[in-house]
C-alpha positions in Angstrom: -150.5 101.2 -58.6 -149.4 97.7 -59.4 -145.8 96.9 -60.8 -143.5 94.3 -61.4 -139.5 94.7 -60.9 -136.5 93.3 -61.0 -133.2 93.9 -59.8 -130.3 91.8 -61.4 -128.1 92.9 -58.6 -130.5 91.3 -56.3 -131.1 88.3 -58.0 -127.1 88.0 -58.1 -126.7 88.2 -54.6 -130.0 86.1 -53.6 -127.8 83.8 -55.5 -124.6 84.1 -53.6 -126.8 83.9 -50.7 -128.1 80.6 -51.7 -124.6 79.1 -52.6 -123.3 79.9 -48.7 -126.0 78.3 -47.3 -125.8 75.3 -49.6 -122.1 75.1 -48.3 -122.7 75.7 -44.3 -125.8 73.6 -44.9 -123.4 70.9 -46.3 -120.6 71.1 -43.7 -123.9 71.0 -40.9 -124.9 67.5 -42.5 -121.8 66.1 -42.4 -120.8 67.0 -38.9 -124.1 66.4 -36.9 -126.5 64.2 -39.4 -126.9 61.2 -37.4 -125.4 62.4 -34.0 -128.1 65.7 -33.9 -132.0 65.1 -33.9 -133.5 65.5 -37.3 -136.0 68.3 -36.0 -132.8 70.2 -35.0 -131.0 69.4 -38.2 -133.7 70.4 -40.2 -134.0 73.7 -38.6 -130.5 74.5 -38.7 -130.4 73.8 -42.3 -133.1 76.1 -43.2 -132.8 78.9 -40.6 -129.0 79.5 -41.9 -129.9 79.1 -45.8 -132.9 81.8 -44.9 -130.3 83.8 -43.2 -127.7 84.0 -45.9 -130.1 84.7 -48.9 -131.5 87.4 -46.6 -128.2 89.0 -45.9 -127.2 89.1 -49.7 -130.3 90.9 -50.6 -130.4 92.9 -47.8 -127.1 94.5 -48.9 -128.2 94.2 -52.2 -130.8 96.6 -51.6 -128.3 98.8 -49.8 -126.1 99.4 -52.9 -129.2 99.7 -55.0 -132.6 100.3 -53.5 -134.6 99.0 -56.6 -137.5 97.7 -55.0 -138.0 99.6 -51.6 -136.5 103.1 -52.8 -134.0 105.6 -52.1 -136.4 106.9 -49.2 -136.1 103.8 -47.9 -132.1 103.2 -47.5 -132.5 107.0 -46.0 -135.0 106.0 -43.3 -135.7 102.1 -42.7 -132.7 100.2 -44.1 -131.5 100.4 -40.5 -134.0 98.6 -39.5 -133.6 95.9 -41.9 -130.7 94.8 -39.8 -132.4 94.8 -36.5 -135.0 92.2 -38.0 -133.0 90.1 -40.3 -131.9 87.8 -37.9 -135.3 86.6 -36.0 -137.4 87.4 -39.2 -134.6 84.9 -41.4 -132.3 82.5 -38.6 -135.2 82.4 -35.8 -138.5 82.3 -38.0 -136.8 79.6 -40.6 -135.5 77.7 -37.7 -139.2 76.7 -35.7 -140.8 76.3 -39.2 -137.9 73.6 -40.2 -138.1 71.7 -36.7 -142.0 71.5 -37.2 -141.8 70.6 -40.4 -139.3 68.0 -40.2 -141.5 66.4 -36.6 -144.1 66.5 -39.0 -142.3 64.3 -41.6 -140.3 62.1 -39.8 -143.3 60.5 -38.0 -144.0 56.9 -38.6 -147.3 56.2 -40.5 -148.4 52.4 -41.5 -145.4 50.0 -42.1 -143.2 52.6 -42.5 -141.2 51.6 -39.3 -137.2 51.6 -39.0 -136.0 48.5 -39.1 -135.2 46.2 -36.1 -132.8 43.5 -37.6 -130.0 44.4 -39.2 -128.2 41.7 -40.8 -124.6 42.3 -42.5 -122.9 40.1 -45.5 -119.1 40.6 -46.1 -117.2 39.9 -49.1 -114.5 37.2 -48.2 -113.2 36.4 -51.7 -109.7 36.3 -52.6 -109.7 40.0 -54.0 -111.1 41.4 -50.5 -107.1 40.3 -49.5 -106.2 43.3 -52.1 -108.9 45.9 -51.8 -109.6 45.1 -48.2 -106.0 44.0 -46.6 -106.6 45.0 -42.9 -110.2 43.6 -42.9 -111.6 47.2 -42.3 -114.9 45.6 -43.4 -115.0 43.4 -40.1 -114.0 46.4 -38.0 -116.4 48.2 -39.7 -119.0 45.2 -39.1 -117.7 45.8 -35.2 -118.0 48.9 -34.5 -121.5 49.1 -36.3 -123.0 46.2 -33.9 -121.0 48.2 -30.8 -123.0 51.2 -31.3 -126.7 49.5 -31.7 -129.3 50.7 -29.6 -131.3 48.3 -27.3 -133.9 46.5 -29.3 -132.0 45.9 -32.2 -131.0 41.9 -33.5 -128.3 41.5 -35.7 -127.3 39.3 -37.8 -123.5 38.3 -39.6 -122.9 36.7 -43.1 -119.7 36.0 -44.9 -119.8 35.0 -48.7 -117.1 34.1 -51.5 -118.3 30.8 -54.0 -120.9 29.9 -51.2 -122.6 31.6 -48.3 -122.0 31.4 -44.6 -123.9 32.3 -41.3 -121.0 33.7 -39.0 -123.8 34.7 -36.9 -127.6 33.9 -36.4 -130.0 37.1 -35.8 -129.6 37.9 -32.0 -130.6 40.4 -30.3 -127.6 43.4 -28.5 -129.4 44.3 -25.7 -126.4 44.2 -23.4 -122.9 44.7 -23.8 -122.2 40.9 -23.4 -124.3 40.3 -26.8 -122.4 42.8 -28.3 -119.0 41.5 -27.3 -120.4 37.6 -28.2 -120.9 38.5 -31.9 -117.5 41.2 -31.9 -115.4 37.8 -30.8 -116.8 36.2 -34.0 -116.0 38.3 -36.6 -112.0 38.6 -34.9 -111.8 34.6 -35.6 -112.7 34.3 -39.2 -109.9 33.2 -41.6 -108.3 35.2 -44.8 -110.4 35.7 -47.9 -110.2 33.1 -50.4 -112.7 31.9 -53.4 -114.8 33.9 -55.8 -117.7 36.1 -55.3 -121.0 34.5 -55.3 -123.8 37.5 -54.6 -127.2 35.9 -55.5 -125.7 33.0 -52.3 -125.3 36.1 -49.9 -128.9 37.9 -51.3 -130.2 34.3 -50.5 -128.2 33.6 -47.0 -129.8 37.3 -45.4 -133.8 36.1 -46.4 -133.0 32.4 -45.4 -132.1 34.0 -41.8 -134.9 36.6 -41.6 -137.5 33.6 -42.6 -135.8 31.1 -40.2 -136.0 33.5 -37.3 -139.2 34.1 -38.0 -138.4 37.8 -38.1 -140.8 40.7 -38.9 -140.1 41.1 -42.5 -140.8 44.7 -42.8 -138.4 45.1 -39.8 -135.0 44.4 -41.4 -132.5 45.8 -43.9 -129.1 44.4 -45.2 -125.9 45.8 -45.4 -123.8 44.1 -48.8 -119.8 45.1 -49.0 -118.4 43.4 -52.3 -115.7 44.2 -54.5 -116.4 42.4 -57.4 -119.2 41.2 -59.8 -121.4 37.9 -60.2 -124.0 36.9 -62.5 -127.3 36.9 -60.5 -130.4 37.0 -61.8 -132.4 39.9 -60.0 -136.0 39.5 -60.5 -135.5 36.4 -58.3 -133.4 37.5 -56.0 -134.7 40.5 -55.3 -138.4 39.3 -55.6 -138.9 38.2 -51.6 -137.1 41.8 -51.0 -139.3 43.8 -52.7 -142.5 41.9 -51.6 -141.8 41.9 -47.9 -140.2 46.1 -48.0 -136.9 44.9 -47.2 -134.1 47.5 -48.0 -130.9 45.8 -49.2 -128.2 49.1 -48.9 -124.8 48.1 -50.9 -121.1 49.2 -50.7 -118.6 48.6 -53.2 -115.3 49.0 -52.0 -113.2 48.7 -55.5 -113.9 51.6 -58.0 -112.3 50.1 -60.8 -114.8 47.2 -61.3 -117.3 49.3 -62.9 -119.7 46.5 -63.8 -119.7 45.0 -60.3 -120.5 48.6 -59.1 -123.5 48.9 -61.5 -124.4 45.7 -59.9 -124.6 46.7 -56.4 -125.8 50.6 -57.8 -129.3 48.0 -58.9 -129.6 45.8 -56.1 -129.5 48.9 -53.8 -132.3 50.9 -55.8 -134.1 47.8 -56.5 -135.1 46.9 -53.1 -135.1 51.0 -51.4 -131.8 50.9 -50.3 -128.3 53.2 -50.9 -125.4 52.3 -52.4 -122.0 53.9 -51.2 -119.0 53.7 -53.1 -116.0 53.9 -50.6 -112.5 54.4 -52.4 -110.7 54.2 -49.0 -111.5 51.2 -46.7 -110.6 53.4 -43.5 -114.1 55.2 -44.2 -115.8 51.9 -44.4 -117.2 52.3 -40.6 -118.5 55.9 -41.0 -120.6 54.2 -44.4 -121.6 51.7 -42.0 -122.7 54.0 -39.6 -124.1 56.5 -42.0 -126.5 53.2 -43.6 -127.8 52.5 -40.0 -128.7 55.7 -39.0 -130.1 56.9 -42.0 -132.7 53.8 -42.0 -133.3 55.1 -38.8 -135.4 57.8 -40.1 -135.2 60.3 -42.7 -135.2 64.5 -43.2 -136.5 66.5 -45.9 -133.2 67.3 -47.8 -131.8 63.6 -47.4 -132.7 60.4 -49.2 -135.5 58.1 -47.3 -135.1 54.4 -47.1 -136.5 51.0 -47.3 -140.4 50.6 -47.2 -140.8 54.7 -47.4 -138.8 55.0 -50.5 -141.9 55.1 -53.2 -144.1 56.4 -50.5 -146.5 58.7 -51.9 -147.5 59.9 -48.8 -144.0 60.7 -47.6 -143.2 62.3 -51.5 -146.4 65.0 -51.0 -145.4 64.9 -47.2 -141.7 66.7 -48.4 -143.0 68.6 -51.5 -146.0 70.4 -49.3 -143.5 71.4 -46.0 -140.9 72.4 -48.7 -143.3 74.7 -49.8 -144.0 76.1 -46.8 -140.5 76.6 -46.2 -140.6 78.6 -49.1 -143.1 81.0 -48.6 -141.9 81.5 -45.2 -138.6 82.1 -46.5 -140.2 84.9 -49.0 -142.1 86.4 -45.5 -139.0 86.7 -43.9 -137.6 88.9 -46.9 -140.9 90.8 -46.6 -140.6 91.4 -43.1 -136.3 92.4 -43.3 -137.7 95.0 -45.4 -140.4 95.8 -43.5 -143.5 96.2 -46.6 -146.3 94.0 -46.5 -146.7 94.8 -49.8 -143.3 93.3 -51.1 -144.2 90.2 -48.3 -147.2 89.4 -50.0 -145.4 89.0 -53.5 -142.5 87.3 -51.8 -144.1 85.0 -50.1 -146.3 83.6 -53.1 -143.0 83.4 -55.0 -141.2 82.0 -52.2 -143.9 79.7 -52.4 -143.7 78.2 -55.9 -139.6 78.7 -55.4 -140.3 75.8 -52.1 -142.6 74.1 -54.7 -139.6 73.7 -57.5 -137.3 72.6 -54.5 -139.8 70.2 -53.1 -140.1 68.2 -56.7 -136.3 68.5 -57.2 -135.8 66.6 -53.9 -138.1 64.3 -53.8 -137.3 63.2 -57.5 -133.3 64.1 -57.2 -133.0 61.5 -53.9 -134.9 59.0 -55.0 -133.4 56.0 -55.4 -129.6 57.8 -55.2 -129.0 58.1 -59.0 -127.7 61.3 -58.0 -125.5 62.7 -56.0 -127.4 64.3 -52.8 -124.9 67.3 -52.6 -126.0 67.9 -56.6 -129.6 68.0 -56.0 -129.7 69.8 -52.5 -127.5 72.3 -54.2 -129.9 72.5 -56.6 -132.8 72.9 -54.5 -131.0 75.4 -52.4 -130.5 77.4 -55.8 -133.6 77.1 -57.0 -134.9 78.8 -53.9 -132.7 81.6 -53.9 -133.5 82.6 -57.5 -137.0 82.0 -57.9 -137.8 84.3 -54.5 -135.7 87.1 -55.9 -137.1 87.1 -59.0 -140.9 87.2 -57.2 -141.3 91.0 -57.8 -141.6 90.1 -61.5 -143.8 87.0 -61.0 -146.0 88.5 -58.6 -146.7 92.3 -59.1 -146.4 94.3 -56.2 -148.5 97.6 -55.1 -146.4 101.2 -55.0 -146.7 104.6 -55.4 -143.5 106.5 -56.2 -145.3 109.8 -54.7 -142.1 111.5 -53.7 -139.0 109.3 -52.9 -137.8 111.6 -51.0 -140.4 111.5 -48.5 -143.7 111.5 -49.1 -146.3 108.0 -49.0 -143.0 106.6 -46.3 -144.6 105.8 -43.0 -143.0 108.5 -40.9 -142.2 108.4 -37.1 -142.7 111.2 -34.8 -140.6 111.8 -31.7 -143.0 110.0 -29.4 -142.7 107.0 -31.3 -146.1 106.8 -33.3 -146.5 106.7 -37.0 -147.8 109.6 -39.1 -148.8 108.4 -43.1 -147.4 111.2 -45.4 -149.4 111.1 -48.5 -150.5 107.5 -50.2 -149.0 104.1 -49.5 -145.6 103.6 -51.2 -143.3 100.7 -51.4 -142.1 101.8 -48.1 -145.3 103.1 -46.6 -147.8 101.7 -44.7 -145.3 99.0 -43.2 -145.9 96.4 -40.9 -145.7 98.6 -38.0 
């Protein structure tokens, strides 16, 4: 016989589940996103949110057996615990490496970027908001830590524009130490703030070099706001894929922030608002590795932003996180029965999660911890609720016994009566 359940207990703790991993999965970003391979990431991320949900409805079950029985908290829910951790940690873990390989490969123009060019703020309100040129030892420590390949290129602007430094490339240590010693020389901040000259200065230097359009991004710190027409400023941006990623580094100009929020979303590229300039080099660092590739739960950059490709790319392995997610609940409890109507709900649950993070991130207008936590909820609930989305077969023969798969001595299975929520088990 088919049914459809629900257990509000469950759904409550798939929920609590779902929270803890949002959280670990936050604190794992913001330790190793950048530093750890995004395969790896990815598959930490998901095996430990697939853990956590699995662990609250595990003991969810255990206080009140709705969906498996009483006969099974008696006889199997021991065995629940011997699988939750390669059917939830393990299983999650290869299928978010894959699926995060799969997305983070480079189709078409899609291509990191190879020039980075950086345009500093040197007007006389940097001397207030920026007083121990933390932008310039941000600039610094950002060219220090470029990989072999990379050009770079460094502009200061106030009324007018200047090129401190022509693209070049950092292949060697000397490079990096030639373009380090320029950015210790420059004088104290002085002038207004003249961002349509600095938008200009970056494309004059990526046409003069004759650089690979599609192979640069900027980096823009300001602290203030200018009038600047967009549409022409921004046209040869958008044309040639060319991510422009902002940072505002005084939070009480709201209308220069708005500025910088458009240019940034305009052309593919983030905005960061930094309220202390001693975090300026971890932005820094965060913008150049994050248009170094991108992962499922984060925001992707430059030419990939309104990628279709990449958007059903996310959406269809979010899915399949999903259903694997509802399979691993399926196998904790060990029914095939309650895996087959956990899995299709896991699967419209990864479905939900895939739109909300594809349309959440894009374009940063808001917060990535807001919609990953989102996502991450979304999950949770809509795979405990799956039982009453997608009916389930079960006979309630005898709880106390009868239609369970029952083991003899030797080891083998014996079927007592029909198939029951607990019978007829993966074994």
């Amino acid at each position: 016989m088919v049914h459809r359940k629900a257990s509000i207990l469950f759904i409550v703790f798939s929920l609590i589940g779902g929270l803890i991993g949002f959280a670990v999965g936050e604190a794992v970003l913001s330790k190793w996103e950048g530093s750890m391979p995004n395969w790896l990431l990815m598959g930490v991320y998901f095996g430990q949110l697939a853990l956590f949900v699995g662990l609250m409805c595990l003991i969810a079950e255990h206080v009140s057996p709705v969906l498996n029985g009483k006969g099974w908290r008696l006889r199997y829910a021991k065995d629940g615990w011997k699988l939750l951790v390669p059917a939830t940690l393990l299983l999650l873990f290869v299928a978010g490496g894959i699926c995060q390989f799969l997305y983070g490969l480079y189709f078409g123009k899609h291509k990191p970027p190879q020039n980075i060019l950086v345009s500093i703020d040197v007007s006389e309100s940097m001397a207030e908001t920026d007083p121990d040129r933390e932008s310039f030892r941000a600039a610094k420590d950002l060219v220090r830590n470029m990989e072999r390949g990379k050009r770079v290129a460094v502009m200061t602007f106030n009324d007018q524009a200047e090129l401190l430094q022509p693209l070049v490339p950092v292949d060697n240590q000397a490079a990096k130490d030639a373009v380090t010693a320029k950015l210790d020389d420059f004088g104290p901040p002085n002038g207004g703030t003249n961002i349509a000259a600095a938008l200009a200065k970056a494309m004059e230097q990526i046409e003069a070099a004759q650089a690979e359009a599609r192979g640069s991004m900027v980096i823009l710190i300001s602290d203030g706001y200018s009038d600047v027409n967009l549409n022409s400023a921004l046209m040869p941006y958008r044309n040639n894929d060319i991510a422009v990623n902002t940072v505002g580094v005084n939070s009480q100009d709201r209308q220069g922030n708005e500025l910088l929020k458009r240019i940034a979303a305009d052309t593919g590229g983030t905005y960061h608002s930094v309220g202390d300039v001693q975090h300026l080099s971890a932005v820094f660092d965060k913008i150049y590795k994050a248009n170094q590739g991108w992962h499922l739960v984060g925001e992707r950059t430059g030419s990939a932003v309104n990628s279709l490709f990449y958007a059903v790319w996310r959406i269809l392995f979010v899915t399949l996180i999903g259903l694997l997610m509802g399979l691993s609940l399926g196998i904790v409890f060990d029914n095939r029965f309650l895996a087959r109507s956990f899995s299709a709900g896991g699967a419209i649950a990864g479905l939900l999660a895939g739109f909300i993070l594809e349309e959440g991130l894009k374009g940063g207008a808001l917060p990535a911890e807001t919609v990953r936590a989102s996502a991450d909820v979304v999950l949770a609930v809509v795979l405990a609720i799956s039982t009453l989305l997608i009916p389930f077969r079960e006979n309630r023969t005898d709880e106390a016994g009868q239609g369970l798969y029952k083991r003899s001595r030797s080891g083998s299975g014996t079927a007592l009566g029909q198939n029951g929520p607990t019978g007829k088990r993966f074994r």
